[in-house]
py3Dmol code that shows the C-alpha trace and the ligand (Angstrom):
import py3Dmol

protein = """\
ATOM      1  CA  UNK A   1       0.000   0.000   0.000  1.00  0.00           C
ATOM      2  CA  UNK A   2       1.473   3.162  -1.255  1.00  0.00           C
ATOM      3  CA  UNK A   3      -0.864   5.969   1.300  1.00  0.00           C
ATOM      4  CA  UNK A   4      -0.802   9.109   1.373  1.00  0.00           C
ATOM      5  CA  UNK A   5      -2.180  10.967   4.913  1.00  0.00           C
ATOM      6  CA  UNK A   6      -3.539  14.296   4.240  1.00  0.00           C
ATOM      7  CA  UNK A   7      -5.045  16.644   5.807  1.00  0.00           C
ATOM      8  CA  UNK A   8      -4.808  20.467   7.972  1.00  0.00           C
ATOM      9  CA  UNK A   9      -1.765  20.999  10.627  1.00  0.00           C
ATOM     10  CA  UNK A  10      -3.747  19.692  13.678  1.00  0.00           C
ATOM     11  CA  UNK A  11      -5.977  17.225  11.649  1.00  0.00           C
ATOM     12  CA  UNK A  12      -4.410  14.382  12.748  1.00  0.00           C
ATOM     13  CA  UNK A  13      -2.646  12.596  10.684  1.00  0.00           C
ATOM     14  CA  UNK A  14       0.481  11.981  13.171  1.00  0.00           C
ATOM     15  CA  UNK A  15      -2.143  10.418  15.343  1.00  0.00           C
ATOM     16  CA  UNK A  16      -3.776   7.981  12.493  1.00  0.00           C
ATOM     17  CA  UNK A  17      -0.356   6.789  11.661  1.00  0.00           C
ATOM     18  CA  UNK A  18       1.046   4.491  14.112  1.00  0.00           C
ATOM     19  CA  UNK A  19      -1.690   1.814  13.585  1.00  0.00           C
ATOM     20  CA  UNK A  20      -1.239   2.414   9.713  1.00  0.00           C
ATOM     21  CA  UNK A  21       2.322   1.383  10.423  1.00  0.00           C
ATOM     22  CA  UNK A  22       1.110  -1.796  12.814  1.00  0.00           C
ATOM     23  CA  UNK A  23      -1.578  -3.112  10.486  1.00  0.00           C
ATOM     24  CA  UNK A  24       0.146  -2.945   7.139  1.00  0.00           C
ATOM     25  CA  UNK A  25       3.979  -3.286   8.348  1.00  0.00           C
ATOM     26  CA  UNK A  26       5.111  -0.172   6.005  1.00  0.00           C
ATOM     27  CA  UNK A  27       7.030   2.732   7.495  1.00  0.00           C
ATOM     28  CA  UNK A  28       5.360   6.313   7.844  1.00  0.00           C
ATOM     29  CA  UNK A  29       7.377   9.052   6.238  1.00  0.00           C
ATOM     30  CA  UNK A  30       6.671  12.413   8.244  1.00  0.00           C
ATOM     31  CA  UNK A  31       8.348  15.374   6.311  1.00  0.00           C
ATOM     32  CA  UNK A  32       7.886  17.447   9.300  1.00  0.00           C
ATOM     33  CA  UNK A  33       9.891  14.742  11.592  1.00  0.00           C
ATOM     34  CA  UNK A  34      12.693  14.574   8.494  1.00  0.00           C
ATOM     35  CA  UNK A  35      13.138  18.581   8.813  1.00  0.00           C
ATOM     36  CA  UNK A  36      12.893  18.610  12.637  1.00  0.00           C
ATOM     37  CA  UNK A  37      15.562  16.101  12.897  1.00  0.00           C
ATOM     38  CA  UNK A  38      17.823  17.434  10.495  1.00  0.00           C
ATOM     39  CA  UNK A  39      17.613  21.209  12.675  1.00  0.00           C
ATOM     40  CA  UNK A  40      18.220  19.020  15.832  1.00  0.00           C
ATOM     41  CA  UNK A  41      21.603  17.452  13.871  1.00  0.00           C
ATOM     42  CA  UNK A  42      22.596  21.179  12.697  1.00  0.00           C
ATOM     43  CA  UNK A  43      23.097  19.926   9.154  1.00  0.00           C
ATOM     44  CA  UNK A  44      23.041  22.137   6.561  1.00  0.00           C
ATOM     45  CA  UNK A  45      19.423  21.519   5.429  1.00  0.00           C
ATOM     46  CA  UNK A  46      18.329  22.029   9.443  1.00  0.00           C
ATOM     47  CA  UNK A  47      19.773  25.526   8.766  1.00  0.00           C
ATOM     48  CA  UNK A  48      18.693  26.175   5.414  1.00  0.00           C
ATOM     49  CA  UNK A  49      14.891  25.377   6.792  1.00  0.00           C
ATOM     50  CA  UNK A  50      14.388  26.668   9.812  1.00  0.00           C
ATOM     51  CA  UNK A  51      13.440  30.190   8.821  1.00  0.00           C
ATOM     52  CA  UNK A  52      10.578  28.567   6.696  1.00  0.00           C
ATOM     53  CA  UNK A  53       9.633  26.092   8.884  1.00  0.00           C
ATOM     54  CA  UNK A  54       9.282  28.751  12.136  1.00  0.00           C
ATOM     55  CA  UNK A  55       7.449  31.333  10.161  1.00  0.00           C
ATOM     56  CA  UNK A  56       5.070  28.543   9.055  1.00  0.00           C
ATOM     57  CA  UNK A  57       5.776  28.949   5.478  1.00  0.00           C
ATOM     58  CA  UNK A  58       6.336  25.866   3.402  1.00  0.00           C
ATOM     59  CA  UNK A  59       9.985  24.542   2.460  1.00  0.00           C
ATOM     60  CA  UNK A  60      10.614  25.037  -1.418  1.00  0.00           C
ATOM     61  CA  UNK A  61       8.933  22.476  -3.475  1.00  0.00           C
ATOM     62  CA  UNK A  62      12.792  21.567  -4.747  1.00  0.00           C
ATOM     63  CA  UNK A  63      14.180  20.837  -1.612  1.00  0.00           C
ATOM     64  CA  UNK A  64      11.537  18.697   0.026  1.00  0.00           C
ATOM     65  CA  UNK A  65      11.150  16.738  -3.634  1.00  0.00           C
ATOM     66  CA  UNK A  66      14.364  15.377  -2.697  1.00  0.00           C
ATOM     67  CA  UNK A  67      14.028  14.286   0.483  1.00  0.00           C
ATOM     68  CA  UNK A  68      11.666  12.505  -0.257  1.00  0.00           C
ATOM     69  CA  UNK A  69      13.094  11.106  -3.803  1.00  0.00           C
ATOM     70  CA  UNK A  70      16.131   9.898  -1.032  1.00  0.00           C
ATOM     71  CA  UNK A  71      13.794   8.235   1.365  1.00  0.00           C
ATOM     72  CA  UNK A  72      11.764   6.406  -1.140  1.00  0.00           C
ATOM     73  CA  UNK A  73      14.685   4.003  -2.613  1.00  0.00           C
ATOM     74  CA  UNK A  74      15.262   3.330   1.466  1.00  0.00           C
ATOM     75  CA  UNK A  75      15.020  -0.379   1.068  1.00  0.00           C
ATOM     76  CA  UNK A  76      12.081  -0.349   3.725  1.00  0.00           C
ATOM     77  CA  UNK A  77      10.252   1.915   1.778  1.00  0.00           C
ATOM     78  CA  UNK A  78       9.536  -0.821  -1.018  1.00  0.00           C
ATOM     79  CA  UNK A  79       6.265  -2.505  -0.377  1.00  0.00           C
ATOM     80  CA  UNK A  80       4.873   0.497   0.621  1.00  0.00           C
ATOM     81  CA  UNK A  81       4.961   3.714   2.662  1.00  0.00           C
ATOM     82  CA  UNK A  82       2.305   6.327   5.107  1.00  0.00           C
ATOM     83  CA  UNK A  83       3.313   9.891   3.458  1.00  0.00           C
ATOM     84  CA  UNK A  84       2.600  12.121   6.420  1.00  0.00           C
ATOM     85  CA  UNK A  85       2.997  15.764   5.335  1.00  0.00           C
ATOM     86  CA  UNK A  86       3.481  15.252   1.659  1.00  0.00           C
ATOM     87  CA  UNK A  87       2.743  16.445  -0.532  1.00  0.00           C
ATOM     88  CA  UNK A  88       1.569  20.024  -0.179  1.00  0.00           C
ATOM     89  CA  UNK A  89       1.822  21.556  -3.191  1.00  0.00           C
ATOM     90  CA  UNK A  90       0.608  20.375  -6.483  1.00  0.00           C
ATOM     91  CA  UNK A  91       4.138  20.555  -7.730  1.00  0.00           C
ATOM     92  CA  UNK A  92       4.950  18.277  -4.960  1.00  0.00           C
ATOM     93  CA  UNK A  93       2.045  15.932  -5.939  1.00  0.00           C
ATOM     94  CA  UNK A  94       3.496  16.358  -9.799  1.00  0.00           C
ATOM     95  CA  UNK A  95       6.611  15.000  -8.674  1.00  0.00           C
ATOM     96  CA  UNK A  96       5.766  12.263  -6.507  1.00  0.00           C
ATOM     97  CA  UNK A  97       3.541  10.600  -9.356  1.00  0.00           C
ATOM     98  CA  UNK A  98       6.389  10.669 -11.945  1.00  0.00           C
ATOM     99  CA  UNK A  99       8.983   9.445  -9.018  1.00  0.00           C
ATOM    100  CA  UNK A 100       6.504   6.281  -8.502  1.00  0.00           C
ATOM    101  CA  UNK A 101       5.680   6.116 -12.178  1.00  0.00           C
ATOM    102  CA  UNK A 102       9.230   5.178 -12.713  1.00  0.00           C
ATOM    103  CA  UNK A 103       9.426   2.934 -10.291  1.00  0.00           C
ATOM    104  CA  UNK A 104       6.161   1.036 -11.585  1.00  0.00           C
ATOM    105  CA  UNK A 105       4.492   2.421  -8.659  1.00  0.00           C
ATOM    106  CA  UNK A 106       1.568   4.389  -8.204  1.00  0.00           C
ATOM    107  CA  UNK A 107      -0.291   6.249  -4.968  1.00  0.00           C
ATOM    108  CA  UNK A 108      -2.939   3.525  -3.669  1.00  0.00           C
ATOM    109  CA  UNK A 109      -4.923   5.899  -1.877  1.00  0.00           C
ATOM    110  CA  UNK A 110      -5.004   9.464  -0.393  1.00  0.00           C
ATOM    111  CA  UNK A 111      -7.081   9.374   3.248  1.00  0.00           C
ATOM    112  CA  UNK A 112      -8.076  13.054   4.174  1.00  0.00           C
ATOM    113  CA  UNK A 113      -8.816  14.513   7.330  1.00  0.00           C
ATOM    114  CA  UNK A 114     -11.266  16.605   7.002  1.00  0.00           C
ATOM    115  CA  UNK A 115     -11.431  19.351  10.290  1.00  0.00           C
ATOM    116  CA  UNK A 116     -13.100  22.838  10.449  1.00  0.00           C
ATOM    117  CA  UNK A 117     -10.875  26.094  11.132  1.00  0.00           C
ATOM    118  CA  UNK A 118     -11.653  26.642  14.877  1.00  0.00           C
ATOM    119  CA  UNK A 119     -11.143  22.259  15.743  1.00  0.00           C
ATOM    120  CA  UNK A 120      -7.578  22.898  14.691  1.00  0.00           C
ATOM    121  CA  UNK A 121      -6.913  26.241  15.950  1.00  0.00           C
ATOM    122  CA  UNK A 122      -7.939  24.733  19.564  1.00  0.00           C
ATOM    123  CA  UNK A 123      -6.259  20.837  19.208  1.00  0.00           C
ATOM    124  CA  UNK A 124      -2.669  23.170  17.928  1.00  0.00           C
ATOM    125  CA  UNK A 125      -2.781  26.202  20.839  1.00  0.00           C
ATOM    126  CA  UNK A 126      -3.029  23.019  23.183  1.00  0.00           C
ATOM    127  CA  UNK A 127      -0.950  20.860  21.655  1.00  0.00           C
ATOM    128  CA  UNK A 128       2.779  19.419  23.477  1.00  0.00           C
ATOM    129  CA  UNK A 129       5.306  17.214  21.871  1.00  0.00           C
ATOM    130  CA  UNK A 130       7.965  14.945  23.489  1.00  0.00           C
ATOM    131  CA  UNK A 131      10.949  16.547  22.457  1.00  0.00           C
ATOM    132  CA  UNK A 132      12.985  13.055  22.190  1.00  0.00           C
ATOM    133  CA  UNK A 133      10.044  10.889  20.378  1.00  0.00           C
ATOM    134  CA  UNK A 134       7.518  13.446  19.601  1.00  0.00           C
ATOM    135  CA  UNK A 135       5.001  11.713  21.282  1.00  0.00           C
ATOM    136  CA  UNK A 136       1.915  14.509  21.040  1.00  0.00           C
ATOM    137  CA  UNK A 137      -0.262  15.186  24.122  1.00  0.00           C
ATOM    138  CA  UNK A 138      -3.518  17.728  24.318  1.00  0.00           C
ATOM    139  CA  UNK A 139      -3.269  20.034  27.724  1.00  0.00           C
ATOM    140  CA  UNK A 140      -5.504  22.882  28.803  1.00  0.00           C
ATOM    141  CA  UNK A 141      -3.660  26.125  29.571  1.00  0.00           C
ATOM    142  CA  UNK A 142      -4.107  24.778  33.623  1.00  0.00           C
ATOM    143  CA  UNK A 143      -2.454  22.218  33.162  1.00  0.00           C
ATOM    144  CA  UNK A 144       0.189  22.733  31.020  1.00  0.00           C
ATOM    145  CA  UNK A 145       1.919  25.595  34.103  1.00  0.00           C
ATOM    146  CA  UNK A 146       3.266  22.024  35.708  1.00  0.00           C
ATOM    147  CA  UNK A 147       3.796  19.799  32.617  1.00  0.00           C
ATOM    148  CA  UNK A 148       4.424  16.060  32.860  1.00  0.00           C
ATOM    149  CA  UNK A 149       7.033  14.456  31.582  1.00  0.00           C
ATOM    150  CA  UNK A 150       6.313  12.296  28.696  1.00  0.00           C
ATOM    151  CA  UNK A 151       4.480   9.080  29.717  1.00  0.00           C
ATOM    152  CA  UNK A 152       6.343   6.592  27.077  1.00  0.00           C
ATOM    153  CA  UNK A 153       9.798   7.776  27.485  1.00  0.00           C
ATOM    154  CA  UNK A 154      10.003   9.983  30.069  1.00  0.00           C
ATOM    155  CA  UNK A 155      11.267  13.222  27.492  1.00  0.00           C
ATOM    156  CA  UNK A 156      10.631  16.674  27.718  1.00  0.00           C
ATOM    157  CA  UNK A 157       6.944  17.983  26.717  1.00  0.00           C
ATOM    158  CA  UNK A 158       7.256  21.193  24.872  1.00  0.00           C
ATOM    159  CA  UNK A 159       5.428  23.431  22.669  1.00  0.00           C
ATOM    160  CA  UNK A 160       6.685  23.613  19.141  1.00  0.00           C
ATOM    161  CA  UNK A 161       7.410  27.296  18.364  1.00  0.00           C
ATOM    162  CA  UNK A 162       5.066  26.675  15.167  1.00  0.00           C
ATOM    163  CA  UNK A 163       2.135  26.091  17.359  1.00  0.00           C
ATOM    164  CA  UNK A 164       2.269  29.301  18.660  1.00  0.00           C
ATOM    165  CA  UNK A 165      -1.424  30.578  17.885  1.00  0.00           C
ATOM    166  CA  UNK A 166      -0.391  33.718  15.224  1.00  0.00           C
ATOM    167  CA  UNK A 167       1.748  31.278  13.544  1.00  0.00           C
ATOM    168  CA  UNK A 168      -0.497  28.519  13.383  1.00  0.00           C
ATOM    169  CA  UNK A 169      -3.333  30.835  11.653  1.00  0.00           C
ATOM    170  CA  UNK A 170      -0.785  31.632   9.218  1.00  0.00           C
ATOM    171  CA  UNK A 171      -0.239  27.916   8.904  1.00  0.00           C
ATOM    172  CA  UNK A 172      -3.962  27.057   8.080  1.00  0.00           C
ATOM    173  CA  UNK A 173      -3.986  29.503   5.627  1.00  0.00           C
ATOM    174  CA  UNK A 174      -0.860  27.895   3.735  1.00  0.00           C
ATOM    175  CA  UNK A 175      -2.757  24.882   3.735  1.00  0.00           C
ATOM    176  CA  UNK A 176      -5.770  26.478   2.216  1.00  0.00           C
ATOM    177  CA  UNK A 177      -4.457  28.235  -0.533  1.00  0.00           C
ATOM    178  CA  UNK A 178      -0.681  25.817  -1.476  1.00  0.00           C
ATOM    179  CA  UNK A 179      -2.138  22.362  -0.458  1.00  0.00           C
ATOM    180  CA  UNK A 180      -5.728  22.321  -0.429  1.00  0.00           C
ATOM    181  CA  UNK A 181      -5.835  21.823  -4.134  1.00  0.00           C
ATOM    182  CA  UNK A 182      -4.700  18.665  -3.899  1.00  0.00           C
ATOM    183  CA  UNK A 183      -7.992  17.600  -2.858  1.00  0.00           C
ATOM    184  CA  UNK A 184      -9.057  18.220  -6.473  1.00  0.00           C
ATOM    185  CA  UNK A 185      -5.780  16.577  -8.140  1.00  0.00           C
ATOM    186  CA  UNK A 186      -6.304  13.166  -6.086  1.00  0.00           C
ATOM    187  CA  UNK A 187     -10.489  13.786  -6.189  1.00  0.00           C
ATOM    188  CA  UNK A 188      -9.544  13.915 -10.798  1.00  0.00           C
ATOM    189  CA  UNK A 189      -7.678  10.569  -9.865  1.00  0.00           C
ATOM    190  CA  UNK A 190     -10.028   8.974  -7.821  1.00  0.00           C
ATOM    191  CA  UNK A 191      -8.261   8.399  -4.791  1.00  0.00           C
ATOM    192  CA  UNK A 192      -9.411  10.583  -2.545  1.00  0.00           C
ATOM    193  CA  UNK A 193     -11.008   9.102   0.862  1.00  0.00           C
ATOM    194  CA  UNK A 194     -13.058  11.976   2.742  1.00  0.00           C
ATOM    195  CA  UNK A 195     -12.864  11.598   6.549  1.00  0.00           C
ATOM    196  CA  UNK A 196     -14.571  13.013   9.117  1.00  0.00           C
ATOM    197  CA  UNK A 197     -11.042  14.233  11.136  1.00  0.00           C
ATOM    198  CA  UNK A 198     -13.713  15.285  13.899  1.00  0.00           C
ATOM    199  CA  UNK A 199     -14.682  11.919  14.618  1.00  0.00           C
ATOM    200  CA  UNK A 200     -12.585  10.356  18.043  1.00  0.00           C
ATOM    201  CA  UNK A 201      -9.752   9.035  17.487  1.00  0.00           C
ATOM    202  CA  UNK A 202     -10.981   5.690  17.784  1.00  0.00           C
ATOM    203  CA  UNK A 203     -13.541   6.364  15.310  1.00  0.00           C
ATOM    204  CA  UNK A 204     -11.336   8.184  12.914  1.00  0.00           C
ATOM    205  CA  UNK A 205      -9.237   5.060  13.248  1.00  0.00           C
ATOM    206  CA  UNK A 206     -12.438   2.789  12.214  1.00  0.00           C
ATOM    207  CA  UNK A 207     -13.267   4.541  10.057  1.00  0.00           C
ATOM    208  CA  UNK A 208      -9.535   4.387   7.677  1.00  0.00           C
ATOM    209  CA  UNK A 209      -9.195   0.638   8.222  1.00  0.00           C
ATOM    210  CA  UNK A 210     -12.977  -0.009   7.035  1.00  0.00           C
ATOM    211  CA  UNK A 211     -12.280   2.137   3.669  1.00  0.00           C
ATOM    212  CA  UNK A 212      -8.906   0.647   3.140  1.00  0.00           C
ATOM    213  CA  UNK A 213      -9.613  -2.881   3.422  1.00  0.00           C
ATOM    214  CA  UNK A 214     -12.650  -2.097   0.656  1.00  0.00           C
ATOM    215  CA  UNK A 215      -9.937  -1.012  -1.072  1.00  0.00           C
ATOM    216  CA  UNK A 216      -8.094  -3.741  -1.115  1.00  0.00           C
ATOM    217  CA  UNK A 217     -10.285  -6.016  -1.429  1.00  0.00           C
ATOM    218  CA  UNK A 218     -12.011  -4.415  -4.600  1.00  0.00           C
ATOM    219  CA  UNK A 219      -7.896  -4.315  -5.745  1.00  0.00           C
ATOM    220  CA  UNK A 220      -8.455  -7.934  -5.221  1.00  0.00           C
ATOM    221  CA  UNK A 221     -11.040  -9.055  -6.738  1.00  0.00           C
ATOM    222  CA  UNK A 222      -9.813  -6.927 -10.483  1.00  0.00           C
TER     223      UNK A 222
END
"""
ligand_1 = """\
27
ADP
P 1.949 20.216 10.537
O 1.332 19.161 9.667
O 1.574 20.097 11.968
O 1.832 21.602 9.979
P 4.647 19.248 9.958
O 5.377 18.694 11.111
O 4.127 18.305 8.919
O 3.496 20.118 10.587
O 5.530 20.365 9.203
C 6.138 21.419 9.896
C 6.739 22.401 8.910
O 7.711 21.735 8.086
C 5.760 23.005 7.901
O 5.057 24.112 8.437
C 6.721 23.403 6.771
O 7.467 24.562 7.098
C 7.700 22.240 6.752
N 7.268 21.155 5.811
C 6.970 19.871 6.141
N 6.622 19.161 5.047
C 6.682 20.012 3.994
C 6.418 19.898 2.605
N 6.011 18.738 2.049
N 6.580 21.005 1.830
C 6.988 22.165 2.341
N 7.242 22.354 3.650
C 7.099 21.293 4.481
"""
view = py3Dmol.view(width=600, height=400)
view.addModel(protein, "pdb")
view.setStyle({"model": 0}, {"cartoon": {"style": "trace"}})
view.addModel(ligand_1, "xyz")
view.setStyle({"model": 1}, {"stick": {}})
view.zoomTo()
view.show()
């Protein structure tokens, strides 16, 4: 299964992947991870992004086309992959079908989260990562004065200087106008799956499995 997860900043596809990753044993590719960990390693792309990344603006199509070009001949990459976080332009899109074409590959399915403006405004503003395995955790303004420590590793809980509420309004609005007309490329290629992203998580969760294994069964039975 080649998937792509798509969807708002705060929609939730970082949540949605991890049982992607159990119940089809294919790795989930999160640009955002890729660029955090390079600025963590002080490489040369961690510089060249950060500016981008902490206004909220989106990393030139060119650069992040690469990355991912890279991470797709990974050897664990070849019976499938979760994109998390790409692509978000069409360019990006443009690129990713001719990468897979040549490859004899194709995009199986695109599963979007669909959340309204204010949801994701109020999941982001409240939203804490583990700063060593970015483990994400929901806390009201009480009690995030006397945060916790991470529950599965113990790490730091932080606040990712993105999330910071004028920057994430800027954020939704990159998505709106650079990446929401995807939803029209992959909706032309009929592989678009429309989720409720408001559901629980649990339901969300139903909800992808159910739709994917139709999939693959109708893939099945061609
Ligand atoms: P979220 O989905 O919560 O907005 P991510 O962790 O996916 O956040 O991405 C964080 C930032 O990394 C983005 O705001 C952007 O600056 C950069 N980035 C990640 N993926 C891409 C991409 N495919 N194209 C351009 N920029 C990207």
């Amino acid at each position: 299964m080649n998937l792509i997860l798509f969807g708002a900043p705060g929609a939730g596809k970082g949540t949605q992947t991890g049982s992607l990753i159990e119940t089809y044993h294919i790795p989930a590719i999160a640009t955002g991870d890729i660029l955090r960990a390079q600025r963590r390693a002080g490489s040369a792309l961690g510089e060249q992004v950060k500016g981008y990344m902490d206004r909220g603006e989106l990393v030139p199509d060119t650069l992040m086309i690469d990355i991912i070009r890279t991470r797709l001949q990974e050897p664990d990459a070849r019976n499938g992959f979760i994109l998390d976080g790409f692509p978000r332009t069409v360019a990006q899109a443009e690129a990713l079908d001719a990468m897979l074409d040549q490859l004899g590959r194709r995009v199986d399915a695109v599963i979007y989260l669909r959340v309204s403006r204010q949801v994701l405004i109020d999941r982001l503003s409240h939203r804490y990562c583990c700063r060593t395995c970015g483990a994400v955790y929901t806390f009201t303004p009480q009690q995030a004065r006397d945060l916790p420590r991470c529950t599965t590793d113990g790490g730091e809980l932080y606040q990712r200087p993105d999330d910071r509420p004028e920057i994430v309004a800027h954020r939704i609005d990159v998505f709106l106008t650079h990446t929401a007309p995807l939803i029209d490329y992959y909706s032309a290629q009929h592989k678009l799956e429309n989720i409720d992203g408001q559901m629980s998580v649990d339901e969300v969760r139903a909800d992808i499995t159910r739709r994917l294994s139709a999939l693959r069964k109708g893939a099945g039975s061609r």
